[in-house]
GUDRENSE-118908 format. One record per atom (N, C-alpha, C, O, CB): residue number from 1; residue in one letter; x negated, y, z; atom name. Coordinates in steps of 0.02 Angstrom, whole numbers, plus 50000, padded with zeros to 5 digits. Glycine has a CB too. Layout:
<node num="NUM" residu="A" x="X" y="Y" z="Z" atome="CA"/>
...
***
This chain:
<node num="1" residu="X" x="51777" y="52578" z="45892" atome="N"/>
<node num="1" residu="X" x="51763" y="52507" z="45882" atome="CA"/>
<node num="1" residu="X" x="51760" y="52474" z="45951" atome="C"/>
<node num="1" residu="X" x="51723" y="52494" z="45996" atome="O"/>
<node num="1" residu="X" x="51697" y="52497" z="45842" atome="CB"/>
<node num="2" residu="X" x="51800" y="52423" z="45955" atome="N"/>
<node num="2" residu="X" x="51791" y="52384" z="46018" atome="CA"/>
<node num="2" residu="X" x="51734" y="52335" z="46038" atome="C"/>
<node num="2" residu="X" x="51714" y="52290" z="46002" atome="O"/>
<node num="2" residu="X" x="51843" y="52349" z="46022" atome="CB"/>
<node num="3" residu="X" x="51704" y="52354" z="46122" atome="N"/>
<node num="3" residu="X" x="51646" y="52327" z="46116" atome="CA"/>
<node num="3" residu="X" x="51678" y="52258" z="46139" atome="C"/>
<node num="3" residu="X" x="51738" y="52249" z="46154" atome="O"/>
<node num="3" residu="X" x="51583" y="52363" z="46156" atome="CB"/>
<node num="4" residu="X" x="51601" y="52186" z="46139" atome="N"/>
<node num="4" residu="X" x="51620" y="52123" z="46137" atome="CA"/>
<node num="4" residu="X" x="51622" y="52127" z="46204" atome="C"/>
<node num="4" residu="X" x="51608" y="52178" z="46236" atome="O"/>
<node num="4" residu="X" x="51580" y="52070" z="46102" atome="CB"/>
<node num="5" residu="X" x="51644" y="52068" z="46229" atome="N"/>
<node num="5" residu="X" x="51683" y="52062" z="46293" atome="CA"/>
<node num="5" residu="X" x="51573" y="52041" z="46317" atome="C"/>
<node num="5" residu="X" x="51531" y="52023" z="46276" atome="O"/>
<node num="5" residu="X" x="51778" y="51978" z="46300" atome="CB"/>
<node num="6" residu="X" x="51562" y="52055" z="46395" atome="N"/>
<node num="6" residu="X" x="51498" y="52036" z="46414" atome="CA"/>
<node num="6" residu="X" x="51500" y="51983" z="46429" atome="C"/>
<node num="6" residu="X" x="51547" y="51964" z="46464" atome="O"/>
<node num="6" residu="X" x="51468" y="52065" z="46458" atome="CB"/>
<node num="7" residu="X" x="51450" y="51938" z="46407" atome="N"/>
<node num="7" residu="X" x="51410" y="51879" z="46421" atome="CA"/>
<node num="7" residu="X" x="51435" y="51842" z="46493" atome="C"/>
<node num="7" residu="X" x="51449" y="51886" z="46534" atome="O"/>
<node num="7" residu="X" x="51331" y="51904" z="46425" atome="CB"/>
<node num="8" residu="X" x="51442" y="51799" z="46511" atome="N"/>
<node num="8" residu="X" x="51453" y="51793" z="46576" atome="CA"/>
<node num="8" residu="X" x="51392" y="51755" z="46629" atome="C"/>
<node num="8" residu="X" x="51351" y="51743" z="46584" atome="O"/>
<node num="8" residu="X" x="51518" y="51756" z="46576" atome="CB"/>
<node num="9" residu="X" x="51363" y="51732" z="46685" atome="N"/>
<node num="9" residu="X" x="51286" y="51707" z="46719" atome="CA"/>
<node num="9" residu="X" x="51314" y="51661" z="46702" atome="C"/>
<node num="9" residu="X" x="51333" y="51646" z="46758" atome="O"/>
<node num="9" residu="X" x="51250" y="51713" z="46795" atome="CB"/>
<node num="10" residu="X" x="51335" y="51623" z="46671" atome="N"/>
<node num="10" residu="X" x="51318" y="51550" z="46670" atome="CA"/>
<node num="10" residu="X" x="51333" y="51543" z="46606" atome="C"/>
<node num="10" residu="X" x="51339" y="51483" z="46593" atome="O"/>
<node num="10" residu="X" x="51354" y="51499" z="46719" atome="CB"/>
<node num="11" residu="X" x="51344" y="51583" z="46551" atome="N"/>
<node num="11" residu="X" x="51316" y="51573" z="46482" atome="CA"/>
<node num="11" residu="X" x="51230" y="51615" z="46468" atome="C"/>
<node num="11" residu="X" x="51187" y="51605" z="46425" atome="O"/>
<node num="11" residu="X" x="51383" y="51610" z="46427" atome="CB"/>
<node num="12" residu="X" x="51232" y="51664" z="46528" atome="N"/>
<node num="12" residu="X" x="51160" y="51690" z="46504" atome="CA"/>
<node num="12" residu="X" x="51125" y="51635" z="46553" atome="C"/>
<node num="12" residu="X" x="51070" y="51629" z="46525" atome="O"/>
<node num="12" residu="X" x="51137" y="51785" z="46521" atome="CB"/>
<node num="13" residu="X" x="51125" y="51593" z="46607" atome="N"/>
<node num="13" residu="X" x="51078" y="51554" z="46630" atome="CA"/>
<node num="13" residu="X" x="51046" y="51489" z="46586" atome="C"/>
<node num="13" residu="X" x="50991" y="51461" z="46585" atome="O"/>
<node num="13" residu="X" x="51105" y="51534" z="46688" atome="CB"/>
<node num="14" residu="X" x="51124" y="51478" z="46542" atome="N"/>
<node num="14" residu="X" x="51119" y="51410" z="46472" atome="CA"/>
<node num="14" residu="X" x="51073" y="51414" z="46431" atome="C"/>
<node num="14" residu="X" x="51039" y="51368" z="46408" atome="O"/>
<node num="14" residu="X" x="51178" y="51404" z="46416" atome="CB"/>
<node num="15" residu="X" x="51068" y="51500" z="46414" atome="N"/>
<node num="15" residu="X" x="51042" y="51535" z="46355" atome="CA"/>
<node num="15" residu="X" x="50976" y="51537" z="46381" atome="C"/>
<node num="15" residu="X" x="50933" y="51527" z="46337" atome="O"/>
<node num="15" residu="X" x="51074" y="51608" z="46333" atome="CB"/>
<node num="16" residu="X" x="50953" y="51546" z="46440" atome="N"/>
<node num="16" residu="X" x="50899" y="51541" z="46483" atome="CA"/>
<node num="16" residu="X" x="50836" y="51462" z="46462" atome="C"/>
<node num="16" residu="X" x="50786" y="51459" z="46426" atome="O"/>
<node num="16" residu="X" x="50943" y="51535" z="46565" atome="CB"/>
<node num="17" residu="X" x="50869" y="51412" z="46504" atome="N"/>
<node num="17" residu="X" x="50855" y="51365" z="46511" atome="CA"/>
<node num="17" residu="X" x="50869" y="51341" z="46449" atome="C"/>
<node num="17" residu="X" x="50839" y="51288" z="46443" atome="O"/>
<node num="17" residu="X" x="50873" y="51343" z="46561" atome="CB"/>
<node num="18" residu="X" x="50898" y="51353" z="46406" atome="N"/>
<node num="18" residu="X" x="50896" y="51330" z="46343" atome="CA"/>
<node num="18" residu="X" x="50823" y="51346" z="46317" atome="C"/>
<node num="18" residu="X" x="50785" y="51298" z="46311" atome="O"/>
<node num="18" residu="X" x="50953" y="51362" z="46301" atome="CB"/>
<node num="19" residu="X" x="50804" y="51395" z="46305" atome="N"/>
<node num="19" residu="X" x="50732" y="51419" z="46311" atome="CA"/>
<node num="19" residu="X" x="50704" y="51386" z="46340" atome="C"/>
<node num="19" residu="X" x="50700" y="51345" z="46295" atome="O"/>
<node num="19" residu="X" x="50716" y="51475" z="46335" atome="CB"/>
<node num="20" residu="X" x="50690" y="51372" z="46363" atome="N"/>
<node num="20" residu="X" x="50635" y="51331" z="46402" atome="CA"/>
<node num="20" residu="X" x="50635" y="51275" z="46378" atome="C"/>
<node num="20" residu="X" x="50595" y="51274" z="46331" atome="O"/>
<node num="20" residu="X" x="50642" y="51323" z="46473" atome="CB"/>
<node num="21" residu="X" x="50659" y="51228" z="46384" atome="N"/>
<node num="21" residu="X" x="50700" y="51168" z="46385" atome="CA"/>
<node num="21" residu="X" x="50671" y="51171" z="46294" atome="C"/>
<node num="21" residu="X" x="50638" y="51122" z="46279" atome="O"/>
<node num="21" residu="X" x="50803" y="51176" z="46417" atome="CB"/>
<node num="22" residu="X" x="50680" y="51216" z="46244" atome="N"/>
<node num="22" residu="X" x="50645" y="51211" z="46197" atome="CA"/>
<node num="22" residu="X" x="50589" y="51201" z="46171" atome="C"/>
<node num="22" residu="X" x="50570" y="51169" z="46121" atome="O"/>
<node num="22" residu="X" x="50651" y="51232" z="46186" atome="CB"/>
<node num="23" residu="X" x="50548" y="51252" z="46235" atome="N"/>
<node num="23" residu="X" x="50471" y="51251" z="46241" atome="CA"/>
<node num="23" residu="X" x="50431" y="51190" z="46256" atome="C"/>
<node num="23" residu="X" x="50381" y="51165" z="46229" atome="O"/>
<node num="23" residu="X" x="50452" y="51294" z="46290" atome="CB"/>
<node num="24" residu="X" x="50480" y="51167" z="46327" atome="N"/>
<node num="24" residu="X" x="50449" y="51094" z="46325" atome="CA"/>
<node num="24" residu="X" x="50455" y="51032" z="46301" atome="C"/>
<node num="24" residu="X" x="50423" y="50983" z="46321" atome="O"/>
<node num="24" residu="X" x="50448" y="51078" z="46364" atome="CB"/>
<node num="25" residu="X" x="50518" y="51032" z="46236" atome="N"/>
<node num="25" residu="X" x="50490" y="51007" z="46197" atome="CA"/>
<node num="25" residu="X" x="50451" y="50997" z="46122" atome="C"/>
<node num="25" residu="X" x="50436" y="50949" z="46087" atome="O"/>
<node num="25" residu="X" x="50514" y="50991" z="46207" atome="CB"/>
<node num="26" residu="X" x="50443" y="51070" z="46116" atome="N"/>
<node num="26" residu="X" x="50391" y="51088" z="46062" atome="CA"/>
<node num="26" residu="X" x="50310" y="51076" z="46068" atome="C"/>
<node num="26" residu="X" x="50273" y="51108" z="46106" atome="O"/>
<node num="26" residu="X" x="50399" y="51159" z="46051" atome="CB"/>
<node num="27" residu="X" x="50294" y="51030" z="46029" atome="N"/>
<node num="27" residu="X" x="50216" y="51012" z="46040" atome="CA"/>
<node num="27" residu="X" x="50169" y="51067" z="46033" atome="C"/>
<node num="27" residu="X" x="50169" y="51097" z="45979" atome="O"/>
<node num="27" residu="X" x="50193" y="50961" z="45991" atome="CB"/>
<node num="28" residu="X" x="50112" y="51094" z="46096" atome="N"/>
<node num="28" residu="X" x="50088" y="51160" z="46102" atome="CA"/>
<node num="28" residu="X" x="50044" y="51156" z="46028" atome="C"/>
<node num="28" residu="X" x="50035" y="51213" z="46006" atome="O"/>
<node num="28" residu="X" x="50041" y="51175" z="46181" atome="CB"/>
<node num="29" residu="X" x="50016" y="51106" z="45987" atome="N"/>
<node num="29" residu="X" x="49937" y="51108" z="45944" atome="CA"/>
<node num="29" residu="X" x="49999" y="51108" z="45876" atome="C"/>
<node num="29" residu="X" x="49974" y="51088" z="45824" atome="O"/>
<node num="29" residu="X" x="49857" y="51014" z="45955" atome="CB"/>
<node num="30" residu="X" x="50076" y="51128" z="45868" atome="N"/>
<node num="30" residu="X" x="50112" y="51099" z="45820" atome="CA"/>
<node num="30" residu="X" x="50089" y="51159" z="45748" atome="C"/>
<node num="30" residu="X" x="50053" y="51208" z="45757" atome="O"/>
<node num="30" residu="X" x="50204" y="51094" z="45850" atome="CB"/>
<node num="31" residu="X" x="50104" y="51150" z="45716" atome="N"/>
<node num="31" residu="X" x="50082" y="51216" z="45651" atome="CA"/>
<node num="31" residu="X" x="50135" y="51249" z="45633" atome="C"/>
<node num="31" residu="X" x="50189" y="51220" z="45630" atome="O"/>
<node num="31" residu="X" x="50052" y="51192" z="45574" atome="CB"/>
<node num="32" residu="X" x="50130" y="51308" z="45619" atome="N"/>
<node num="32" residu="X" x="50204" y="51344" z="45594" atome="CA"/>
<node num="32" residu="X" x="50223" y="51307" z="45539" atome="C"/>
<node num="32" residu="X" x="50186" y="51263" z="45515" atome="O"/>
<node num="32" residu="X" x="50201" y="51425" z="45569" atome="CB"/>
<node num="33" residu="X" x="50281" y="51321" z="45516" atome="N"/>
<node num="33" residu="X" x="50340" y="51314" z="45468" atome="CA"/>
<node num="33" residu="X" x="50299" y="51354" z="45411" atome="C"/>
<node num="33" residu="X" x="50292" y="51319" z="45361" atome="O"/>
<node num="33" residu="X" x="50425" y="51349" z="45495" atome="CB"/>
<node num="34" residu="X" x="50271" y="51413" z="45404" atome="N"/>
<node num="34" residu="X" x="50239" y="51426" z="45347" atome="CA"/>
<node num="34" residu="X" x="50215" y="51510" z="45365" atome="C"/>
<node num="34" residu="X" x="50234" y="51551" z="45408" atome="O"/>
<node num="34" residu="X" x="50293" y="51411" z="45277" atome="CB"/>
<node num="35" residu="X" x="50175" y="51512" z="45321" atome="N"/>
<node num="35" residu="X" x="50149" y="51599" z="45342" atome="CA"/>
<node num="35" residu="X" x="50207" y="51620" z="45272" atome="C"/>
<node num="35" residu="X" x="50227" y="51589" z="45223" atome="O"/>
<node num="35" residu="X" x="50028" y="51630" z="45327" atome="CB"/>
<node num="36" residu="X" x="50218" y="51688" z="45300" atome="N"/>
<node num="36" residu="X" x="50235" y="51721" z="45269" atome="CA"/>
<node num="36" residu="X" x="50204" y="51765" z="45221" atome="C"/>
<node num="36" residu="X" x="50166" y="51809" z="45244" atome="O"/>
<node num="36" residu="X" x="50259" y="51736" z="45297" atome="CB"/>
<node num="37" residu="X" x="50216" y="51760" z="45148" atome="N"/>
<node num="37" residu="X" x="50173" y="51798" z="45126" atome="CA"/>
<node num="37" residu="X" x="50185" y="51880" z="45066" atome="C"/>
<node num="37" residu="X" x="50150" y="51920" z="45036" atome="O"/>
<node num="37" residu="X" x="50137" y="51743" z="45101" atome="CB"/>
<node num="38" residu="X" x="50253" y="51866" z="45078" atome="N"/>
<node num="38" residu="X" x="50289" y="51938" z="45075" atome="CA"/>
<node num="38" residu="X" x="50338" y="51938" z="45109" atome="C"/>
<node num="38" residu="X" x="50358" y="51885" z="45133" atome="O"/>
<node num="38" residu="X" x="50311" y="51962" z="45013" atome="CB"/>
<node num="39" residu="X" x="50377" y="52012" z="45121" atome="N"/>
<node num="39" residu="X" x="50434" y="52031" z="45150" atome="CA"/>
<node num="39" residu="X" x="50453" y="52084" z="45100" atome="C"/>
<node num="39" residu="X" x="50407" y="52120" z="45078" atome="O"/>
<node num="39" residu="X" x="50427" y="52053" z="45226" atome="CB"/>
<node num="40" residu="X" x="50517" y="52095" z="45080" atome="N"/>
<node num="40" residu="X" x="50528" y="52160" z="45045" atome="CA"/>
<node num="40" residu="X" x="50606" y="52160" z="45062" atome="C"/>
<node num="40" residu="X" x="50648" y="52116" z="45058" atome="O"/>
<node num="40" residu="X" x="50506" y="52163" z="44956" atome="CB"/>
<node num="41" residu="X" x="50610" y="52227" z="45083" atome="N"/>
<node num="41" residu="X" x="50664" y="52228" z="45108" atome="CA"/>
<node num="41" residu="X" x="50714" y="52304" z="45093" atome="C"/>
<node num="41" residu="X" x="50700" y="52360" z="45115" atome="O"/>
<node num="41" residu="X" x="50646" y="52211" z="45179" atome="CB"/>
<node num="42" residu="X" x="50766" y="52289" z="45055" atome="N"/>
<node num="42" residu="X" x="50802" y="52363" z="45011" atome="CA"/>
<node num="42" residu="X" x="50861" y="52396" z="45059" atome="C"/>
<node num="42" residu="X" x="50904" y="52360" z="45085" atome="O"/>
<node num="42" residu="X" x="50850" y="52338" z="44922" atome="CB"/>
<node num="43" residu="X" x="50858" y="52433" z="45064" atome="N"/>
<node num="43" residu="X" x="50908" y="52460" z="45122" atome="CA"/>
<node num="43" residu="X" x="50936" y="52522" z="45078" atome="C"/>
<node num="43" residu="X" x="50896" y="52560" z="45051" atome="O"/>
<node num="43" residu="X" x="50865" y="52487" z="45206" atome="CB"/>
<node num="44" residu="X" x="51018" y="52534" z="45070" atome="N"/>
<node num="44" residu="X" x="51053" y="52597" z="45049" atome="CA"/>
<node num="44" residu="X" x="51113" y="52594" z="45078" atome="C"/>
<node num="44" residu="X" x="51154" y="52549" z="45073" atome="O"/>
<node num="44" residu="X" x="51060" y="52608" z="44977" atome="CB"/>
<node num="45" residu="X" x="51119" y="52665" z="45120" atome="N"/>
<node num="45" residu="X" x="51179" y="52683" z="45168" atome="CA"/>
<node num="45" residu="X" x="51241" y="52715" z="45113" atome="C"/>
<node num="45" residu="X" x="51227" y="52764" z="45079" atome="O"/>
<node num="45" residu="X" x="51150" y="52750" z="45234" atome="CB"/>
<node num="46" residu="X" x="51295" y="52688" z="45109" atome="N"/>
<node num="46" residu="X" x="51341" y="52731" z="45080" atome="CA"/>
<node num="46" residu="X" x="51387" y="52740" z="45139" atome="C"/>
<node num="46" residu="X" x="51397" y="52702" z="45186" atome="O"/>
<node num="46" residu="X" x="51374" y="52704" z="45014" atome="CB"/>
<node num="47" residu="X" x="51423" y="52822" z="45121" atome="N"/>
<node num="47" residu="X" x="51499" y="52841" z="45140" atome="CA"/>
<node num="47" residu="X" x="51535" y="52814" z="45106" atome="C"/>
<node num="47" residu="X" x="51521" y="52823" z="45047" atome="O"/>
<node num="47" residu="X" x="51522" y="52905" z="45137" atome="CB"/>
<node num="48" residu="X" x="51598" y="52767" z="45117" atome="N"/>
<node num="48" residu="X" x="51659" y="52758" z="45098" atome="CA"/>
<node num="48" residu="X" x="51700" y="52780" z="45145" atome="C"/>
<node num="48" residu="X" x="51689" y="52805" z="45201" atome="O"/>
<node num="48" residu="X" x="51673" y="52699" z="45082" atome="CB"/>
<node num="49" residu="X" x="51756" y="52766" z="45110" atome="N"/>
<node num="49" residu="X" x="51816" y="52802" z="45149" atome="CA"/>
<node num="49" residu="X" x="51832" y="52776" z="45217" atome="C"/>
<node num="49" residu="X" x="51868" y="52805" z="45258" atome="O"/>
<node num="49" residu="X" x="51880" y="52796" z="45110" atome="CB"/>
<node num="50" residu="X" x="51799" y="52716" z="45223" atome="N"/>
<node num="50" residu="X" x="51822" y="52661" z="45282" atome="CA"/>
<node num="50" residu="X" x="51777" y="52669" z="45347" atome="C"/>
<node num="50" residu="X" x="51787" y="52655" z="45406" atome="O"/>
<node num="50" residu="X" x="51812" y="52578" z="45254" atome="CB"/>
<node num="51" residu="X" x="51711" y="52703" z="45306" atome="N"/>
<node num="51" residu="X" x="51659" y="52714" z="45357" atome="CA"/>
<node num="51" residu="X" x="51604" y="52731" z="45331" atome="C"/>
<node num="51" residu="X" x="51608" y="52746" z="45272" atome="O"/>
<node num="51" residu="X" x="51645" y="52663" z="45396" atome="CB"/>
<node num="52" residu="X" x="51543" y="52736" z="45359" atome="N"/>
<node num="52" residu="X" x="51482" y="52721" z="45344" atome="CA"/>
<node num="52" residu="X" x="51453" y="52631" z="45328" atome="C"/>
<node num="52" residu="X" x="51474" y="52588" z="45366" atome="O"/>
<node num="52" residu="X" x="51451" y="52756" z="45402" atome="CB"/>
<node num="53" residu="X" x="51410" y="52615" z="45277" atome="N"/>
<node num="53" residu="X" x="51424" y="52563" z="45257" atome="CA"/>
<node num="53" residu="X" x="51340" y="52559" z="45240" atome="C"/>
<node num="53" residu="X" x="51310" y="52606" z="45213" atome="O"/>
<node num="53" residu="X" x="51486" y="52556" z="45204" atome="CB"/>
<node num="54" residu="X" x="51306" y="52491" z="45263" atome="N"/>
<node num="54" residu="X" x="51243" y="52493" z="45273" atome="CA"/>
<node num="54" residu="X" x="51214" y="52421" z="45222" atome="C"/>
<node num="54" residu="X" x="51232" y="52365" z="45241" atome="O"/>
<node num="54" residu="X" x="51229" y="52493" z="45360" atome="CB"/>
<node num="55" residu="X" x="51169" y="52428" z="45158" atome="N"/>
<node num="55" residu="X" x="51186" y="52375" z="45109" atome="CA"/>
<node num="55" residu="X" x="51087" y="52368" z="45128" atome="C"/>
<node num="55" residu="X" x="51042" y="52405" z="45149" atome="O"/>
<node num="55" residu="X" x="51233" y="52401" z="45008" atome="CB"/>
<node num="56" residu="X" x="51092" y="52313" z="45111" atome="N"/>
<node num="56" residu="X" x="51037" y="52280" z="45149" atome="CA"/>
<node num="56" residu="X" x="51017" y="52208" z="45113" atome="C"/>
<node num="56" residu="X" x="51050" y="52157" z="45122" atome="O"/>
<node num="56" residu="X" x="51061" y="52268" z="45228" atome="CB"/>
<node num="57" residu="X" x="50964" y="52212" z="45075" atome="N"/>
<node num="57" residu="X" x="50916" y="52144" z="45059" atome="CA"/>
<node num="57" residu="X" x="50859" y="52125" z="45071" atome="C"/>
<node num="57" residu="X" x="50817" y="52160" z="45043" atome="O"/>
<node num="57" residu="X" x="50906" y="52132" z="45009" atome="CB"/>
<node num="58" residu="X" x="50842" y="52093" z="45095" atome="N"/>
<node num="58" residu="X" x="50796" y="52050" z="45126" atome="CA"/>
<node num="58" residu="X" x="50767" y="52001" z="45093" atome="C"/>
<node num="58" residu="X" x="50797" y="51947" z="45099" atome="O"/>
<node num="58" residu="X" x="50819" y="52025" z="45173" atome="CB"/>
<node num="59" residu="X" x="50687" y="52000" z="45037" atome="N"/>
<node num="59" residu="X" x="50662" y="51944" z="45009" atome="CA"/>
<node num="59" residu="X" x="50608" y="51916" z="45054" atome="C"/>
<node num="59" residu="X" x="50567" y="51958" z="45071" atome="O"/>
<node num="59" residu="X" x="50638" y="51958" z="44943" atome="CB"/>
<node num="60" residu="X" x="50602" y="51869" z="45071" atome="N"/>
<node num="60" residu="X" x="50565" y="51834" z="45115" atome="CA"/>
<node num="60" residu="X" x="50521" y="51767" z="45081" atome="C"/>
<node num="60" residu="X" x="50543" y="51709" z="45080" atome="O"/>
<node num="60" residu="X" x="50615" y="51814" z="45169" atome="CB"/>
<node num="61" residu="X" x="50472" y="51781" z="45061" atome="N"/>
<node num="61" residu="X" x="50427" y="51725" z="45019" atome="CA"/>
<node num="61" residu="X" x="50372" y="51695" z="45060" atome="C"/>
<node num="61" residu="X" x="50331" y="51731" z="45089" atome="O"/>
<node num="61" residu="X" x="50390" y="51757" z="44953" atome="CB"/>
<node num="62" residu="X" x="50370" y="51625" z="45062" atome="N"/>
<node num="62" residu="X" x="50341" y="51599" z="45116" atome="CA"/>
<node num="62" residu="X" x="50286" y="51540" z="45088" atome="C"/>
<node num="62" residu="X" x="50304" y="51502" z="45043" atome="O"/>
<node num="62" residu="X" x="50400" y="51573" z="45164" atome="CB"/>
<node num="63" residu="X" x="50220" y="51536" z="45115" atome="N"/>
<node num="63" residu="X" x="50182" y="51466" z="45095" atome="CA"/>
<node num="63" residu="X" x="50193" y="51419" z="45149" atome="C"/>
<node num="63" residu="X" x="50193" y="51432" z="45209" atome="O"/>
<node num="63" residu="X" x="50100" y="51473" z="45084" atome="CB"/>
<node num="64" residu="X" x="50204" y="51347" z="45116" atome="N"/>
<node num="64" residu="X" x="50197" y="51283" z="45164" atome="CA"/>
<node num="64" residu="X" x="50114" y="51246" z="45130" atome="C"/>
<node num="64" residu="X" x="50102" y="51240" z="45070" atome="O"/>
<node num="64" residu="X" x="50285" y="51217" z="45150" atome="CB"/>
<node num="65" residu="X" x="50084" y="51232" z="45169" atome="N"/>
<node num="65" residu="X" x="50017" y="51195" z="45156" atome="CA"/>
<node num="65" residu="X" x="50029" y="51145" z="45177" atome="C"/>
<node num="65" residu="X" x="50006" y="51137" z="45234" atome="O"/>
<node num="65" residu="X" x="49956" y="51216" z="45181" atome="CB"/>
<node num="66" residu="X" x="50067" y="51090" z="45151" atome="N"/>
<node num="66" residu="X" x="50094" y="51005" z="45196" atome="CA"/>
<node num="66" residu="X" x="49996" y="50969" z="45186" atome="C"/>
<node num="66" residu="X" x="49959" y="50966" z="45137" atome="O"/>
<node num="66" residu="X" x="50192" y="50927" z="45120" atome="CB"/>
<node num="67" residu="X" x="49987" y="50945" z="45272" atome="N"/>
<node num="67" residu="X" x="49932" y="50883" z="45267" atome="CA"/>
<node num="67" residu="X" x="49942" y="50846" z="45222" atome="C"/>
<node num="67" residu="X" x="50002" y="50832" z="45217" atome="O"/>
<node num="67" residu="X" x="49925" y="50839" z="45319" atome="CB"/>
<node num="68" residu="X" x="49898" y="50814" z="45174" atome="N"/>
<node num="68" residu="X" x="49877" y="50731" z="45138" atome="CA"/>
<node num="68" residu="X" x="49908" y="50706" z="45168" atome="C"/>
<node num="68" residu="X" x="49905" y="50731" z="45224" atome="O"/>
<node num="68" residu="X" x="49809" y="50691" z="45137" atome="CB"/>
<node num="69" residu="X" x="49953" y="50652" z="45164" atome="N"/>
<node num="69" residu="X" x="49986" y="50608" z="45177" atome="CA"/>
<node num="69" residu="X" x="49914" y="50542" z="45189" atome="C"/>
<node num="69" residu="X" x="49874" y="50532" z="45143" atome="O"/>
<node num="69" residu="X" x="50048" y="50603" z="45115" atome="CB"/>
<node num="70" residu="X" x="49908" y="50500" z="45267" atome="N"/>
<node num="70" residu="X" x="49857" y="50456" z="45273" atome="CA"/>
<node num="70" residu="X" x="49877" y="50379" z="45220" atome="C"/>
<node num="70" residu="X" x="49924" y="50341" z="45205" atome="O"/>
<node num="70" residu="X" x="49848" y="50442" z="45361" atome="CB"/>
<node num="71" residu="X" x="49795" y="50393" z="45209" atome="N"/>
<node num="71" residu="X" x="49803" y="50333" z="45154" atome="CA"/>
<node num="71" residu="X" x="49825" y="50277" z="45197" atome="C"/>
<node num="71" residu="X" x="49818" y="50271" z="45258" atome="O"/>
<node num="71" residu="X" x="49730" y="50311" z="45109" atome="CB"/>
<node num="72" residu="X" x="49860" y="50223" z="45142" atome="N"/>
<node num="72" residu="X" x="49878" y="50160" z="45190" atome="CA"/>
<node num="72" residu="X" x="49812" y="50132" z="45197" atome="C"/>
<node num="72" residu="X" x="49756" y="50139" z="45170" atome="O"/>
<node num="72" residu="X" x="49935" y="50100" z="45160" atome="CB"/>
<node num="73" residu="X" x="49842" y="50096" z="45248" atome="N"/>
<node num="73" residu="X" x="49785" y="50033" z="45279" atome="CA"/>
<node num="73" residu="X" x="49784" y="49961" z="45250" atome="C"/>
<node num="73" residu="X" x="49836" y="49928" z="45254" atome="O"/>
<node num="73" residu="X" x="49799" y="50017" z="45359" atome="CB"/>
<node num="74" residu="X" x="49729" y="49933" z="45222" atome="N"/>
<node num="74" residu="X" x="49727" y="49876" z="45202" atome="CA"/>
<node num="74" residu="X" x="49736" y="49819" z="45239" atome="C"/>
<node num="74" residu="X" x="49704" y="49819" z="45292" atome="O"/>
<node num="74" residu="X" x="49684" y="49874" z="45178" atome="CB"/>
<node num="75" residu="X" x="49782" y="49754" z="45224" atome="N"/>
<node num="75" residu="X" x="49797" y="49713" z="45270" atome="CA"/>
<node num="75" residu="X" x="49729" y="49693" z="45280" atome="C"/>
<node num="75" residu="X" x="49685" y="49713" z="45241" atome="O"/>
<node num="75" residu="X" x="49848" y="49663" z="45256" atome="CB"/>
<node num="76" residu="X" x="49709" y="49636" z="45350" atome="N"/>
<node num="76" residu="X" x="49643" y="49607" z="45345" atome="CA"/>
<node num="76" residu="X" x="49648" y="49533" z="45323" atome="C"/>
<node num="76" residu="X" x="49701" y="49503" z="45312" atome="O"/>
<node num="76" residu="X" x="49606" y="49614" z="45412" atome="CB"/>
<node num="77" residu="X" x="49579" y="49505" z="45319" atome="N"/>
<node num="77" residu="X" x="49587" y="49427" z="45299" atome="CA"/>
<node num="77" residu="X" x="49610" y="49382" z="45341" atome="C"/>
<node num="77" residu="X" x="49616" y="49323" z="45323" atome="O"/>
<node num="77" residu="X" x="49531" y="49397" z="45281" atome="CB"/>
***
């Protein structure tokens, strides 16, 4: 099997500073996307004729707890 051609420094420096560049703009107090609250995951290797062949599922069940939405504000007099 042919390997992929390597990365070159100025796609791994992009990939770099891309990172970052993410971090600062992700708000540090922000809340996850959701806890996870199962993983189940089925894995069975078959031989075929073509190769070894690797079958693979992945259930991933997740909670979101969204904040109350703030009540509106009443106009004043």
């Amino acid at each position: 099997m042919p390997r992929a051609p390597r990365k070159t420094i100025m796609r791994s420096l992009g990939e770099f500073f891309g990172e970052v560049w993410k971090g600062v703009r992700t708000e540090p107090g922000a809340a996850e996307r959701g806890t996870t609250v199962r993983r189940d995951v089925q894995q069975e290797t078959r031989d075929t004729p073509a190769g070894r062949v690797t079958l693979r599922r992945t259930v991933v069940e997740e909670m979101r707890i969204e904040p109350p939405a703030p009540a509106p504000k009443e106009p004043s007099p």
